[in-house]
Backbone as numpy.savetxt, mean C-alpha at the origin, in Angstrom:
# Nx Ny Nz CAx CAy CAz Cx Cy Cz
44.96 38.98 -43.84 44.04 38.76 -42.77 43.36 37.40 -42.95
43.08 36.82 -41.75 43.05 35.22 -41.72 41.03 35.52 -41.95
40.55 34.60 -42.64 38.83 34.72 -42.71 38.26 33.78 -41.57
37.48 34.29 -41.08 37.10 32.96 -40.01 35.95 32.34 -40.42
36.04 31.27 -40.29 34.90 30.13 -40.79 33.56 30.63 -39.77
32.55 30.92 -40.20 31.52 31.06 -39.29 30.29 29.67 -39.26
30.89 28.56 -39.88 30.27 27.47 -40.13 31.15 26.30 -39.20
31.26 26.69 -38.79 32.72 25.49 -37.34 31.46 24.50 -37.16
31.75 23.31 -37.23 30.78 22.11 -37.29 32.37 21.42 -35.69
30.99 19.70 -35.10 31.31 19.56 -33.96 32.14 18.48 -34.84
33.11 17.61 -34.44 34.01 16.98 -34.62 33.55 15.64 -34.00
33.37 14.52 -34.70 32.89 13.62 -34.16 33.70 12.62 -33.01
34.76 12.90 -32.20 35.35 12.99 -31.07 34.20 14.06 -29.89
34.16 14.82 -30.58 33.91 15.71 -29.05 32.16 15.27 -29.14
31.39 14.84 -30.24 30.12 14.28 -30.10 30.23 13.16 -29.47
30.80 12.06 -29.68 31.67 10.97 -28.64 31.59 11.18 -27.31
32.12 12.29 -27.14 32.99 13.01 -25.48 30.98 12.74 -25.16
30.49 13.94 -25.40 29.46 14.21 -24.68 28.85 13.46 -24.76
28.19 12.41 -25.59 27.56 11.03 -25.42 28.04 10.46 -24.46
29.50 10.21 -24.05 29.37 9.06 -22.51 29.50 9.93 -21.68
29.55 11.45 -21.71 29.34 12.00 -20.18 28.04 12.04 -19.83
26.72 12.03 -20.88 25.51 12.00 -20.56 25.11 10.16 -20.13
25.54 9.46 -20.57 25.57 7.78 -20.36 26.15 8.14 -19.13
26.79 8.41 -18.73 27.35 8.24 -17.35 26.29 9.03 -16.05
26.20 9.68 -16.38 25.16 11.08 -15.65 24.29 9.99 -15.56
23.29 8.87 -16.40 22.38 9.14 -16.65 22.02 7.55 -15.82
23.74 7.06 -15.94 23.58 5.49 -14.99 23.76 5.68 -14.12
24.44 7.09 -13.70 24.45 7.41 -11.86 22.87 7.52 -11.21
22.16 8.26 -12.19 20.92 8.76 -11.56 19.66 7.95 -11.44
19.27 7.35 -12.40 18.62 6.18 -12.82 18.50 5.52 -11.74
19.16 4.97 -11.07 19.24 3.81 -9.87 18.60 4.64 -8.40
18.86 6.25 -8.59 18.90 7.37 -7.17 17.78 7.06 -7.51
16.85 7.31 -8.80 15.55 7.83 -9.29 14.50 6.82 -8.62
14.50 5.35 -9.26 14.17 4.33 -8.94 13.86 3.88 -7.42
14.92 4.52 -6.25 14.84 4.26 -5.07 13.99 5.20 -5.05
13.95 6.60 -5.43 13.06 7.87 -4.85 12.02 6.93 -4.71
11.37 6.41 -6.00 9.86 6.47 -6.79 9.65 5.36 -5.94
10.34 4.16 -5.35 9.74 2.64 -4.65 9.68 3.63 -3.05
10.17 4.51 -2.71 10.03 5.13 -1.38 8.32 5.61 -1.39
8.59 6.69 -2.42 7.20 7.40 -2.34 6.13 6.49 -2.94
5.98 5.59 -3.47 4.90 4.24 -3.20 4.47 4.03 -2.38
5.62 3.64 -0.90 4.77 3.60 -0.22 4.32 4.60 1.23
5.00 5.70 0.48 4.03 6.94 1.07 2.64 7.54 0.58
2.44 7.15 -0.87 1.47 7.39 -1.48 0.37 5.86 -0.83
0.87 5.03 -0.82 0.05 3.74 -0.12 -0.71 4.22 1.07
0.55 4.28 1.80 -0.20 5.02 3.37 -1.34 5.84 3.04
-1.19 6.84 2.12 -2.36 8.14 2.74 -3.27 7.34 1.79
-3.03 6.78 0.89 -4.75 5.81 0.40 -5.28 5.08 1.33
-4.60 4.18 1.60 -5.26 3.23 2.99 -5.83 4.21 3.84
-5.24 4.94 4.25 -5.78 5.91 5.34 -6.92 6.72 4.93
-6.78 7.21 3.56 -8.52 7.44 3.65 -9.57 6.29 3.20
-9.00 5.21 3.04 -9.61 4.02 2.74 -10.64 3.70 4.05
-9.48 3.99 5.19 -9.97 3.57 6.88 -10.82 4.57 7.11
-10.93 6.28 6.72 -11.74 7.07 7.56 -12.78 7.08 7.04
-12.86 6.83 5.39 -14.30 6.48 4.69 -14.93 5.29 5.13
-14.05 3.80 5.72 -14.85 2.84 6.30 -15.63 3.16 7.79
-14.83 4.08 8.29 -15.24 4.93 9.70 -16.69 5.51 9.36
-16.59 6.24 8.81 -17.60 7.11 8.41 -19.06 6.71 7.92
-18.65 5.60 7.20 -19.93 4.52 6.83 -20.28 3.86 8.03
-19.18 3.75 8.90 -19.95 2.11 9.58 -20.54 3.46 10.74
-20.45 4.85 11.00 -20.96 5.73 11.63 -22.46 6.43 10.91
-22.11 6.51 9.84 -23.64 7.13 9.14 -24.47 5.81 8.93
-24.52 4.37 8.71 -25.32 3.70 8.59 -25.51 3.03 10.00
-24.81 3.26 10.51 -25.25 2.22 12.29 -25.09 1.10 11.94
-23.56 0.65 11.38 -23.26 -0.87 10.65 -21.75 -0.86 11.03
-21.99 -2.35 11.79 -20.45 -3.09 11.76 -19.53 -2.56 10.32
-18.47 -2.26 10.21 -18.07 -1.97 9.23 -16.50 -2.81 8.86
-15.79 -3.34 7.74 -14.52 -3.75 7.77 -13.84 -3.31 6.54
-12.24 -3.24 7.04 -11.62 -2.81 5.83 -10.58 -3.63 5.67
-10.92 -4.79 4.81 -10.13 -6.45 4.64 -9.17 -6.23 3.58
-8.18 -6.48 4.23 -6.59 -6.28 3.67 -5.93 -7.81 4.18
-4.66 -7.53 3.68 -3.18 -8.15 4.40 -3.83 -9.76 4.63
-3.98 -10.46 3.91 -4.10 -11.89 4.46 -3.48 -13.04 3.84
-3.34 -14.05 4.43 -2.02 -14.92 3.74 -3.73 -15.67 3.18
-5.15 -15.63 3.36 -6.04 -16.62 2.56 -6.54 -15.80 1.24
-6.26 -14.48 0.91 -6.74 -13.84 -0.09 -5.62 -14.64 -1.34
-6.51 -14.64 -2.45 -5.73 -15.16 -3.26 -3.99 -14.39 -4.33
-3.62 -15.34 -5.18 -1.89 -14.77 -5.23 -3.05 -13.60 -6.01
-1.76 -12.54 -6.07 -2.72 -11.57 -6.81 -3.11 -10.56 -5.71
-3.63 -10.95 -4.82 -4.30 -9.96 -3.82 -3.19 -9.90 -2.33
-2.63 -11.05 -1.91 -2.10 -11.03 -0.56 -1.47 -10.16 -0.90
-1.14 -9.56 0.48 -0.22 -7.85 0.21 -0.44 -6.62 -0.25
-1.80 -6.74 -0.75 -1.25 -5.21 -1.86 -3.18 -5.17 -1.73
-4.06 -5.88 -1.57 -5.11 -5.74 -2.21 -6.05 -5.42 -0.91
-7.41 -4.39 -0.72 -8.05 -3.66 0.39 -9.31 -3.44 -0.20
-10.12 -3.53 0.92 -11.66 -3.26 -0.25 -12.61 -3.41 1.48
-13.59 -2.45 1.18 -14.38 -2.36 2.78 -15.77 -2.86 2.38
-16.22 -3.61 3.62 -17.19 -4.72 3.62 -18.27 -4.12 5.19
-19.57 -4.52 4.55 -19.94 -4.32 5.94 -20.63 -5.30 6.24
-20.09 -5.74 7.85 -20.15 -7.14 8.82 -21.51 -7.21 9.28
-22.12 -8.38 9.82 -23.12 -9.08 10.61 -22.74 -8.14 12.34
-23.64 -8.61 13.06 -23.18 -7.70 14.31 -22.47 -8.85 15.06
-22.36 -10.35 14.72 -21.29 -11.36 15.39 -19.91 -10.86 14.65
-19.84 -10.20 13.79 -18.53 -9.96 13.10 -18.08 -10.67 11.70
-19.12 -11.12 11.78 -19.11 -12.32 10.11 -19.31 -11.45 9.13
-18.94 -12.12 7.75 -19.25 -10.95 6.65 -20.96 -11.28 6.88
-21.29 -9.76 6.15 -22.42 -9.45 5.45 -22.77 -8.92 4.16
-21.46 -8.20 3.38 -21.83 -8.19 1.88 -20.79 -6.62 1.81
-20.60 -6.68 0.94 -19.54 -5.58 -0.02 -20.56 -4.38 -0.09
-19.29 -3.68 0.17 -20.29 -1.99 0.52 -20.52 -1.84 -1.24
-21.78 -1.08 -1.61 -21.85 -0.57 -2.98 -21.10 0.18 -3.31
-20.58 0.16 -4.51 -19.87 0.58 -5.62 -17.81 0.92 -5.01
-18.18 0.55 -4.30 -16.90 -0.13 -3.42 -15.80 -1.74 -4.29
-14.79 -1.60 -4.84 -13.88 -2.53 -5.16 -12.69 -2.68 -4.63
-12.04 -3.79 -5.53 -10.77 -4.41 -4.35 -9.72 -3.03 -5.00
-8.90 -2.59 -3.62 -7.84 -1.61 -4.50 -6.55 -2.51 -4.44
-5.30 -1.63 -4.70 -4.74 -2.25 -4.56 -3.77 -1.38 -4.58
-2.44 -1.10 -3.67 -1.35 -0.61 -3.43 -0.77 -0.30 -4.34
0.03 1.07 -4.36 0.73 0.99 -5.74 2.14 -0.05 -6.14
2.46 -0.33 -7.15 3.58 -1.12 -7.38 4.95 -0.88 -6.42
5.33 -1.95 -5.54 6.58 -1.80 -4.85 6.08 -1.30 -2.87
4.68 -1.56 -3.23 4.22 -1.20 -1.60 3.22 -2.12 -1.52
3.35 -2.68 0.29 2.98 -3.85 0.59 2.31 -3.95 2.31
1.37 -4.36 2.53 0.89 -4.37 3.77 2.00 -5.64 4.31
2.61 -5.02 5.23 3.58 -5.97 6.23 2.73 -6.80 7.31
2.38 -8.10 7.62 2.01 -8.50 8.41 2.80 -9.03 9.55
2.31 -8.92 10.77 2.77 -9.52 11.84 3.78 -10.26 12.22
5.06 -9.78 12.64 6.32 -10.81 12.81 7.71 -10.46 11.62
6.89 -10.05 10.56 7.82 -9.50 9.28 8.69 -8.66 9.91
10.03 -8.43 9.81 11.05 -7.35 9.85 10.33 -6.28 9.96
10.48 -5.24 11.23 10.09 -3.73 11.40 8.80 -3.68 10.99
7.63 -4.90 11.11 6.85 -4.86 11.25 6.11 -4.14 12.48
5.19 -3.34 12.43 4.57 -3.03 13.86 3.24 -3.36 13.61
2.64 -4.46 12.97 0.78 -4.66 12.61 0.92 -5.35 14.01
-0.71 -5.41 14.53 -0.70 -5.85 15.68 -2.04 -5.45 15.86
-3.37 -6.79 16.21 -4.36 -6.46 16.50 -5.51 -6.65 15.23
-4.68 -6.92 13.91 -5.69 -6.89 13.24 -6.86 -8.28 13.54
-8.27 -8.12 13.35 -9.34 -8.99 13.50 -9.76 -10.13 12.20
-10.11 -10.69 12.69 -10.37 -12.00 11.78 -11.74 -11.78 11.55
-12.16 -11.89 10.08 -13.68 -11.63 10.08 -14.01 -12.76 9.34
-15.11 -13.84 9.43 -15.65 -15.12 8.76 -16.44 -14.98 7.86
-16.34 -16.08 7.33 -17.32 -16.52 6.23 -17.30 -15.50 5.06
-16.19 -15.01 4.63 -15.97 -13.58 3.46 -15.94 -14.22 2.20
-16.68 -13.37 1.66 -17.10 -14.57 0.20 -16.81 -13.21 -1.26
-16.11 -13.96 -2.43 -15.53 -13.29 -3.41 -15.73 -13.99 -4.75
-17.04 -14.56 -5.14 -16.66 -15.66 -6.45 -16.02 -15.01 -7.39
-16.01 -13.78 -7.52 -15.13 -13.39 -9.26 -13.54 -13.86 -8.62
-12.97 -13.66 -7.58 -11.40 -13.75 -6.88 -11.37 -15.50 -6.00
-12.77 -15.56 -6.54 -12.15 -17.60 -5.73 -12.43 -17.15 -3.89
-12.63 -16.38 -3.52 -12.16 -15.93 -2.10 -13.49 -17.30 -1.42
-13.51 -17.57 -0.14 -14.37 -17.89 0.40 -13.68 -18.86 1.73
-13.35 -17.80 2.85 -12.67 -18.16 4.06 -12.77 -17.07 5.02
-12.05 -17.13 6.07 -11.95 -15.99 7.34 -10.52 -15.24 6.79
-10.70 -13.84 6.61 -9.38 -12.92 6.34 -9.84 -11.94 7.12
-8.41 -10.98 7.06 -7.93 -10.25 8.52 -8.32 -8.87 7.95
-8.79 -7.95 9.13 -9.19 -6.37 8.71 -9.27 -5.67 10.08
-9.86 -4.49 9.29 -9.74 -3.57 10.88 -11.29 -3.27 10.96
-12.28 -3.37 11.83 -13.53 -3.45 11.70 -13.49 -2.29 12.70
-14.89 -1.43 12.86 -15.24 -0.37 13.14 -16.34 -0.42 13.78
-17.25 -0.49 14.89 -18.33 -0.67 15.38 -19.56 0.51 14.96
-20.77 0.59 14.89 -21.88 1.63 14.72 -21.06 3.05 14.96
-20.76 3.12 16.46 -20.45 4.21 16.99 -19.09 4.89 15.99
-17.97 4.09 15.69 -16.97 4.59 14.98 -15.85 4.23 15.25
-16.11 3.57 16.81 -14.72 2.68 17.64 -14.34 1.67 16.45
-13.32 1.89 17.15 -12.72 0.63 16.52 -12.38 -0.84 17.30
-12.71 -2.14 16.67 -13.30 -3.36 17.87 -11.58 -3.74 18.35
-10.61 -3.23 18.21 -9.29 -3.19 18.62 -8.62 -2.05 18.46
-7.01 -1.68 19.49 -6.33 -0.59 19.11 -5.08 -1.64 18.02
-5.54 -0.92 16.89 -4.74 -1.82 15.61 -3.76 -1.07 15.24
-2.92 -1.86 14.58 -1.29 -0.60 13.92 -1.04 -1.72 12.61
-1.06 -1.13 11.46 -0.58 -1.62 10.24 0.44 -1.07 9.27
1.10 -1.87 8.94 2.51 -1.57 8.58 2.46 -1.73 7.13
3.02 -0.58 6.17 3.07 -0.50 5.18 4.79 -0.16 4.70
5.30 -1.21 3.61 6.23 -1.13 3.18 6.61 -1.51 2.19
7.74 -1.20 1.62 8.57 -1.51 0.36 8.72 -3.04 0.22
8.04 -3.91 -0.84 7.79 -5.47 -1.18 7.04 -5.65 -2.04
7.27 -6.59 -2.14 6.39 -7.45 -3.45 5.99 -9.05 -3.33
4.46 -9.09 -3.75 4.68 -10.49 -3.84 4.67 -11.34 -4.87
5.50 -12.77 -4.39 6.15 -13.39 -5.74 5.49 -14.86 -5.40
4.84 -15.20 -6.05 4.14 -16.82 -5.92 3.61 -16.55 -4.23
2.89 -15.80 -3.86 2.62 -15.91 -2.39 3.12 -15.79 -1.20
4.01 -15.24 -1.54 5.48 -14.82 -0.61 5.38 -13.44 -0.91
5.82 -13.10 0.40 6.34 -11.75 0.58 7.44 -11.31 0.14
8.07 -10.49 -0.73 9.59 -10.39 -0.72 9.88 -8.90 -0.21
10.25 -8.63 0.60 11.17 -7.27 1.20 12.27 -6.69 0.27
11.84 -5.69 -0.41 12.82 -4.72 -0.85 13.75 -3.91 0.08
13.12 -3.35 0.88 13.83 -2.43 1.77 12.83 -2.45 3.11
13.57 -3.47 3.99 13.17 -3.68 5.52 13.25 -2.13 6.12
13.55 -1.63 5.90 13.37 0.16 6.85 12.57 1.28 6.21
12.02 0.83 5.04 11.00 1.49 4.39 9.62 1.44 4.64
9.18 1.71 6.21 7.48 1.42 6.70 7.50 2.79 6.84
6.13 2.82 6.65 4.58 3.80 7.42 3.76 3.29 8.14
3.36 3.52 9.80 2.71 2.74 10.57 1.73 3.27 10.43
-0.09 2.82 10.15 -1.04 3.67 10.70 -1.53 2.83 12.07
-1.59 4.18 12.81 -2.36 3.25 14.23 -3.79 4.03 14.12
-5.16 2.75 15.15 -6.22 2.99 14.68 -6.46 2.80 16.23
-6.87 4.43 16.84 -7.59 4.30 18.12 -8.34 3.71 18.46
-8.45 2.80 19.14 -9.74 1.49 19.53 -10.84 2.48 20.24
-10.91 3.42 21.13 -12.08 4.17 21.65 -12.48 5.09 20.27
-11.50 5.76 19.51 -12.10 6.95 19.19 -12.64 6.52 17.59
-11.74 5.72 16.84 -11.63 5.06 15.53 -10.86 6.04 14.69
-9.86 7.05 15.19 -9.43 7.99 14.53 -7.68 7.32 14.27
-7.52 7.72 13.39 -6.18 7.03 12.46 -4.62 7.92 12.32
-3.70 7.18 13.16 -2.77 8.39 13.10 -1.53 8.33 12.44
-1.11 8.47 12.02 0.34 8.40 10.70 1.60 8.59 11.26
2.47 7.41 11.24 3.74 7.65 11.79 4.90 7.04 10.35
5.56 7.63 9.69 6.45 7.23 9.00 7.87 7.46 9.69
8.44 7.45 11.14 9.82 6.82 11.40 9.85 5.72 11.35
């Protein structure tokens, strides 16, 4: 009668084998993974901005104050164009008047980008120019673009801002994936904010 080995060890061929079937698995997926995670950036972007906008709503309604939420500008410095948002409340001509308290600059997550005007599958349109916006820690000190909110809660335009897959590189925009937006549009009567990701 034959004894059977109950100690059978793996053969360093078949440890081989399964090392490049997991290398292989692992370079197919890697690349799927990567697209998931730059998608949901900038779905996770959208719903920040968006409560970024209903908390600037809400202030410029509980204090009876011009209110702005200054994003997307080609004068904000490298570093900030594209990606960087922070709410300010305005003079009643529309000029700055000073940074809401305890309020800072945010900033989009990595691989998501406020699309401005004219960009591929862009739909921004309407955003307002607000003056004299002043930033000494960021160098800032010029007119940049936002969505401002009147006492009541209106909004001083019907605005639509486009959020998508990009990055910026020396001040340039670069487009990862032109069909990767989230539009928010911002009712000019009501100031209420509505979410379209086709």
């Amino acid at each position: 009668m034959k004894q059977i080995n109950k100690n059978k060890k793996f053969s360093l061929i078949e440890l081989l084998t399964v090392l490049a079937i997991t290398g292989v698995i692992l370079g197919i997926s890697i690349p799927a993974f990567n697209t998931l995670l730059k998608g949901e950036s900038v779905e996770h972007a959208s719903r920040t901005v968006l409560s970024m906008i209903k908390l600037a709503r809400a202030y410029a309604i509980t204090n009876e104050a011009y209110t702005a939420v200054i994003m997307c500008d080609a004068n904000l410095p490298t570093g900030y164009k594209y990606s960087a948002y922070r709410v300010a409340e305005l003079n009643s001509d529309l000029s700055f008047d000073k940074w809401i308290d305890g309020e800072k600059w945010e900033f989009l997550p990595t691989g998501a980008s406020f699309i401005p005007e004219g960009e591929v599958n862009s739909k921004t349109v309407n955003i307002s120019s607000i003056t004299a916006v002043t930033d000494s820690p960021i160098g800032l000190n010029s007119a940049v673009d936002g969505i401002i909110f009147q006492p009541s809660g209106a909004c001083n335009s019907e605005a639509k801002i486009t959020i998508g897959s990009g990055t910026e590189s020396g001040g340039v925009l670069i487009r990862t994936n032109s069909s990767n937006n989230v539009t928010l549009e911002i009712n000019r009567f009501t100031g209420r904010t509505s979410y379209d990701d086709s």
